[in-house]
DOTI-437840 format. One record per atom (N, C-alpha, C): x, y, z. Coordinates in steps of 0.02 Angstrom, whole numbers, plus 50000, padded with zeros to 5 digits. Atoms other than C-alpha are relative to their C-alpha. Layout:
<pts>
XYZ ...
</pts>
This chain:
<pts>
500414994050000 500005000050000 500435006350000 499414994149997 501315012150035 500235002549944 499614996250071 502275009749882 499505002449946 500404998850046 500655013249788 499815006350002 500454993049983 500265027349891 500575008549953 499184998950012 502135033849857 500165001949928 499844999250089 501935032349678 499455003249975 500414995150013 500325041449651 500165006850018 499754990649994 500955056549742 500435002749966 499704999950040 502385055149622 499665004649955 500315001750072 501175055549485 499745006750029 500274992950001 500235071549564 500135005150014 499234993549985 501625080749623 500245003549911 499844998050066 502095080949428 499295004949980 500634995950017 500265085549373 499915006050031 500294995049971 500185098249492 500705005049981 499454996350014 502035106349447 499965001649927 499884999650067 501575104149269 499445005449960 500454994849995 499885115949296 500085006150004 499974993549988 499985132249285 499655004950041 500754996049930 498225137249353 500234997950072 500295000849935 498535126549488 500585002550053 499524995949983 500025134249540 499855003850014 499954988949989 499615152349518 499325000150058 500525001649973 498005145449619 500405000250082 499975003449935 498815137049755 500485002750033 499404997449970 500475146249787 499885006149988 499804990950026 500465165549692 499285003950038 500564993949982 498725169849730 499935001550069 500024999749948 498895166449928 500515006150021 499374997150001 500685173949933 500005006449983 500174991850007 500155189949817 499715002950064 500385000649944 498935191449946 500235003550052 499694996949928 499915192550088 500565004150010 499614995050034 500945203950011 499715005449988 500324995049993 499815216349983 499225002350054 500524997349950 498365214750128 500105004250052 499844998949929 499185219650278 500355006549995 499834991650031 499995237050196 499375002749972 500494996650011 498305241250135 499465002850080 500584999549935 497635240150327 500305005850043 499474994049929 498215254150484 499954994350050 499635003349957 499135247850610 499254998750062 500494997849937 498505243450780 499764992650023 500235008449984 497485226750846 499434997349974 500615001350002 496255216650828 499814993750029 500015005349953 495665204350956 500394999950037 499345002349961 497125207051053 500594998349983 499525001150036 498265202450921 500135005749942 500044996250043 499035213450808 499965000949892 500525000250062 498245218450622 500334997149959 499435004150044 499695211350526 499924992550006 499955004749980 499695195650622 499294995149967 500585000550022 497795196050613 499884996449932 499904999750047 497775196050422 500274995649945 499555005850040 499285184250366 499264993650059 500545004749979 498165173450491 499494997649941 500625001150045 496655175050383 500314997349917 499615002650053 497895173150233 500184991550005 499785006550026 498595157250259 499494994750013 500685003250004 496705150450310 499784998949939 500075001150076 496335155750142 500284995549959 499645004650046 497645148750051 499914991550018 500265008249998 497425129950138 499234998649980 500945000350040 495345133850095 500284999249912 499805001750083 496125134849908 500334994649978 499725005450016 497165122349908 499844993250002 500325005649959 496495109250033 499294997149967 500605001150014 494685111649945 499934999749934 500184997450070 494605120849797 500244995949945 499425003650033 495865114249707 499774991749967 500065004950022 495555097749746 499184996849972 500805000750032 493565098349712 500204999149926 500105001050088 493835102049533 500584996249989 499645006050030 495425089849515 499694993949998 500295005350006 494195075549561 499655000749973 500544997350024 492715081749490 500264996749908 499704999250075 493735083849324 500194993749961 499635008150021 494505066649326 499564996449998 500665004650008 492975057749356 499575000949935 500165000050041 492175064849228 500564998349943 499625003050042 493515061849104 500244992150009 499825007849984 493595045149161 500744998350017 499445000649969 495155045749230 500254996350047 500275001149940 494655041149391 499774990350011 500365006850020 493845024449325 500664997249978 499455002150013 495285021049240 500534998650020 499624998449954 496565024049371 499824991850045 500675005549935 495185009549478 500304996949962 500065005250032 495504998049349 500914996249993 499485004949990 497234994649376 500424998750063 499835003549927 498314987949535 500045004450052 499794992649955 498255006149603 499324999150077 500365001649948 497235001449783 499575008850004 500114992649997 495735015749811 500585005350056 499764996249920 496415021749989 500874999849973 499384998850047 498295023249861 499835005449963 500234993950040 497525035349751 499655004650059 500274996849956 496615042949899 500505004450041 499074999749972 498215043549979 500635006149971 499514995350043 499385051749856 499705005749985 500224991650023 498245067049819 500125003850080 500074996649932 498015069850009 500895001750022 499274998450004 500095070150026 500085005749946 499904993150046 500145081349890 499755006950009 500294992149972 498875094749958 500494999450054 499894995549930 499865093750135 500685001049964 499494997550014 501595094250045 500045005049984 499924991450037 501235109449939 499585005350052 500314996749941 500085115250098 500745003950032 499114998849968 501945116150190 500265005849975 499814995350034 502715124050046 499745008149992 500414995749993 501275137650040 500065003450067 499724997249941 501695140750225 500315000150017 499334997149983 503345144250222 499895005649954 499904995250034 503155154450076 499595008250028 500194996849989 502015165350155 500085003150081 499414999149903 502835166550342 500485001549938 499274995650045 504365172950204 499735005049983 500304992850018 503195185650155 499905005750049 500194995049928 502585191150326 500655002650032 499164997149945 504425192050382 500255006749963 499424996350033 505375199550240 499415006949993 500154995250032 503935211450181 499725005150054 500414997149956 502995217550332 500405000750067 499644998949957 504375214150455 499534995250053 500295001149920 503175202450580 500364993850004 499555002549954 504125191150691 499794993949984 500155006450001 504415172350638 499444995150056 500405006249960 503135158050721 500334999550067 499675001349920 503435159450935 500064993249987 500135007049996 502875138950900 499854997349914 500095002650053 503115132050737 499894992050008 500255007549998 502805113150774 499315001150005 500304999250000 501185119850819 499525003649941 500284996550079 500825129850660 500014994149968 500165005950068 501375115350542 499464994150050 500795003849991 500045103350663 499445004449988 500664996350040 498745113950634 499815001549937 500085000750046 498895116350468 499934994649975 500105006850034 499165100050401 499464995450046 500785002049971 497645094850519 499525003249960 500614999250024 496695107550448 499934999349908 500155000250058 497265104350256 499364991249990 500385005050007 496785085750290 499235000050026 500545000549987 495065090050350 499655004349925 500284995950051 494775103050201 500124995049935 499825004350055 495545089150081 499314993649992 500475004849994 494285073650152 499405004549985 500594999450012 492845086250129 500025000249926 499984998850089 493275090549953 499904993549967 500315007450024 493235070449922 499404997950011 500565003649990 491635069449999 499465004149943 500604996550003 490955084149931 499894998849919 499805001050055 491615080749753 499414993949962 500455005050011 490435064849731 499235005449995 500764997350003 488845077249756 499995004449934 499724992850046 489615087849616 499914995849922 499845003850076 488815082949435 500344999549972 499584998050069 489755091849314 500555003950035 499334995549973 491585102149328 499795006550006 500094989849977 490825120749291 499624999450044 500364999749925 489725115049455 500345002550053 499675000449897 491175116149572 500105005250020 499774993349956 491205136149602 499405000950020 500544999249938 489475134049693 499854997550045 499865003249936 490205124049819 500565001350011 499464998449979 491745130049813 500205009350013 500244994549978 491335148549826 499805001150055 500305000249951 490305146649964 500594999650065 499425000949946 491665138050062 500755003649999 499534997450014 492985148250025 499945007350029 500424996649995 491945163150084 499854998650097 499995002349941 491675154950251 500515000050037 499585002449980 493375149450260 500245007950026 499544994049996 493905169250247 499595004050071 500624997349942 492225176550366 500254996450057 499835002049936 492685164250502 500645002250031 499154999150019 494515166450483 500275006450045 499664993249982 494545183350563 500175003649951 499584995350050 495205190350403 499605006149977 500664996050004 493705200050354 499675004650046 500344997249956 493045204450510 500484998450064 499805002949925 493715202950709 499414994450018 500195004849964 493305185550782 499575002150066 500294997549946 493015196750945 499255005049985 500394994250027 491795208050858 499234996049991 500585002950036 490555194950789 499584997550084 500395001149957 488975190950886 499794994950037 499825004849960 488715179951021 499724992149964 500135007250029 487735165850917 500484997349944 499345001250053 489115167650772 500564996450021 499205003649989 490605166050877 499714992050035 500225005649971 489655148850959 500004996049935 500185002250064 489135143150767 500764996249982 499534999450065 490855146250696 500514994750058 499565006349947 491755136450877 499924993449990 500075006250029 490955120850799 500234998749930 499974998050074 491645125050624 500794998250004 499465000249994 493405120250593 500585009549965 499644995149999 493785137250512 500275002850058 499904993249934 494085148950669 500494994850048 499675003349959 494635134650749 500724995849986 499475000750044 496055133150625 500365008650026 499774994949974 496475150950649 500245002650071 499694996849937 496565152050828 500674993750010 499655003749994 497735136850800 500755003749997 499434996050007 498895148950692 500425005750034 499914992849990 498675165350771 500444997150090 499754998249924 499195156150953 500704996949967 499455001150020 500765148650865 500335004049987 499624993549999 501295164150806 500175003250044 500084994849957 501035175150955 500284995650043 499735002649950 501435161251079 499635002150057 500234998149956 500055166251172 499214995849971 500425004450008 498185157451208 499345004149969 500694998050043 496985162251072 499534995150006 500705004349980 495855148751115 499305002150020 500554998749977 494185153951129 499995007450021 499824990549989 494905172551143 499735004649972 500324996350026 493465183451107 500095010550049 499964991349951 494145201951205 500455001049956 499474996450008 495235213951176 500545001650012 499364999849963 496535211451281 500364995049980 499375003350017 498085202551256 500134992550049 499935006149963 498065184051316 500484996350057 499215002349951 499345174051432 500504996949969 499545003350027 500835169151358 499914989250010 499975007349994 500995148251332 500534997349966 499435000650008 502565139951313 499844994149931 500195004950055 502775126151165 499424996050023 500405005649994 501935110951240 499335001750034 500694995349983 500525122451330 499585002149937 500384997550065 500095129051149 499544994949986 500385006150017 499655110351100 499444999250055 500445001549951 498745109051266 499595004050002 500664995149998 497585124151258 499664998249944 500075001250061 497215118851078 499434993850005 500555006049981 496245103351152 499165000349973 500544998150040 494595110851086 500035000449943 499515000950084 495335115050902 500084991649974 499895007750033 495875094950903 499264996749985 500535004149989 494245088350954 499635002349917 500404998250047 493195100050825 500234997249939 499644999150085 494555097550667 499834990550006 500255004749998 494535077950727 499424997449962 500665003050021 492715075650712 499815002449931 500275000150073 492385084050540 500484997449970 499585003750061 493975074250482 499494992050004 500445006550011 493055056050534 499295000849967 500624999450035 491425064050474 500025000749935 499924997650081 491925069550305 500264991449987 499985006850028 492815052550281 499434995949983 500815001150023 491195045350317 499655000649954 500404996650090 490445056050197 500174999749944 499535002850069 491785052050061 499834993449986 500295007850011 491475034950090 499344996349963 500974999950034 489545035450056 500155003949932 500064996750044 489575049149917 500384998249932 499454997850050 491175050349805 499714993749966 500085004450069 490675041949643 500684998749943 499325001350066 491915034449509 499725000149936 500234998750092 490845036149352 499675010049980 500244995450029 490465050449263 499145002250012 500444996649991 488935060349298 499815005749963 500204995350030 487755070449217 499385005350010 500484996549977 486645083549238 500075008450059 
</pts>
């Protein structure tokens, strides 16, 4: 199983280096991004954290919502319908191998995407490398693999390919509103911030924003400035964040399991 898995990511690591869209998709458009949001804003806080921080936050939410989802919605979508997908089934390649190698490929170039954009926040804006980077890359690559399993589940509900920007709009849109990026987390109203605590967005973000800062964004709806938390405290306040990202990763599997179709669809 391994070597099958091993050799598909091969195979989509190329496809995906050999894309252009999905490149300028998955790496330039996050990266521009965070290159120009955080100089368009005035200084100052927001939530307790400051607006820069804020911002690349909501940035690199985005970019794993593009990558983790988007991306891969219409790569399955696309292949299925072209029979690709079917074809792929039909020879010694095991499903949970092909399942496998795409999901390595979103968190590899996930990685890549978050360094490149922590290089942006440093060099261009001047804000201060990750207090907890073991903690940033778990959270991320938790939350690409939860945004990756929904895109497999959600991909099966998805007739046709020009379908996938009315499910992938939506969530992408969510991903940025929850995110803080848009709005302050502390700002939104008391049934929102409850809504969005069951939601893995926000709960991705407060993953990043306490890695960065080194302080406990958990459930940090004020204005004041939190308590510092040392590495292995970060992971431990985060205990809510695991549980939520957890359960919509076994639920979406679930839901991949039931849904995702291998033939072509029409309509």
């Amino acid at each position: 199983m391994t070597a099958y898995t091993l050799s598909h990511f091969r195979l989509t690591q190329t496809l995906f280096w050999r894309t252009p869209v999905s490149v300028g998709v998955a790496l330039l458009f996050p990266v521009v991004f965070g290159g120009i949001m955080p100089a368009l804003l005035p200084g100052g806080t927001r939530g307790g954290a400051p607006v820069e921080v804020a911002v690349m936050t909501g940035v690199i939410v985005m970019g794993m919502a593009t990558l983790g989802f988007m991306t891969l919605v219409e790569s399955f979508v696309m292949r299925r319908q072209l029979l690709i997908l079917k074809r792929l089934r039909g020879t010694e390649l095991p499903d949970l191998a092909l399942f496998g190698g795409e999901i390595l490929t979103v968190l590899s170039i996930g990685l890549l995407q978050l360094v490149l954009i922590i290089g942006v926040a440093k060099g261009v804006h001047g804000i201060a490398l990750p207090a907890n980077p073991a903690l940033l890359a778990a959270t991320v690559l938790l939350g690409l693999a939860v945004f990756a399993a929904m895109a497999v589940a959600v991909s099966g509900r998805i007739p046709a390919q020009g379908s996938t920007v009315v499910v992938s709009l939506p969530f992408l849109l969510l991903a940025i509103g929850l995110s803080g990026f848009a709005y302050p987390v502390s700002a939104f109203p008391g049934w929102l911030r409850t809504v969005s605590s069951f939601l893995p967005f926000g709960r991705v973000a407060e993953g990043i924003t306490t890695a960065y800062l080194g302080r406990d964004y958990v459930g940090h709806a004020g204005a004041g400035v939190p308590a510092k938390v040392s590495v292995l405290e970060g992971f431990a306040v985060m205990w809510p964040g695991w549980l939520v990202m957890a359960a919509w990763l076994v639920l979406s599997l679930l839901a991949a399991k039931r849904w995702f179709k291998w033939e072509p669809r029409r309509g």
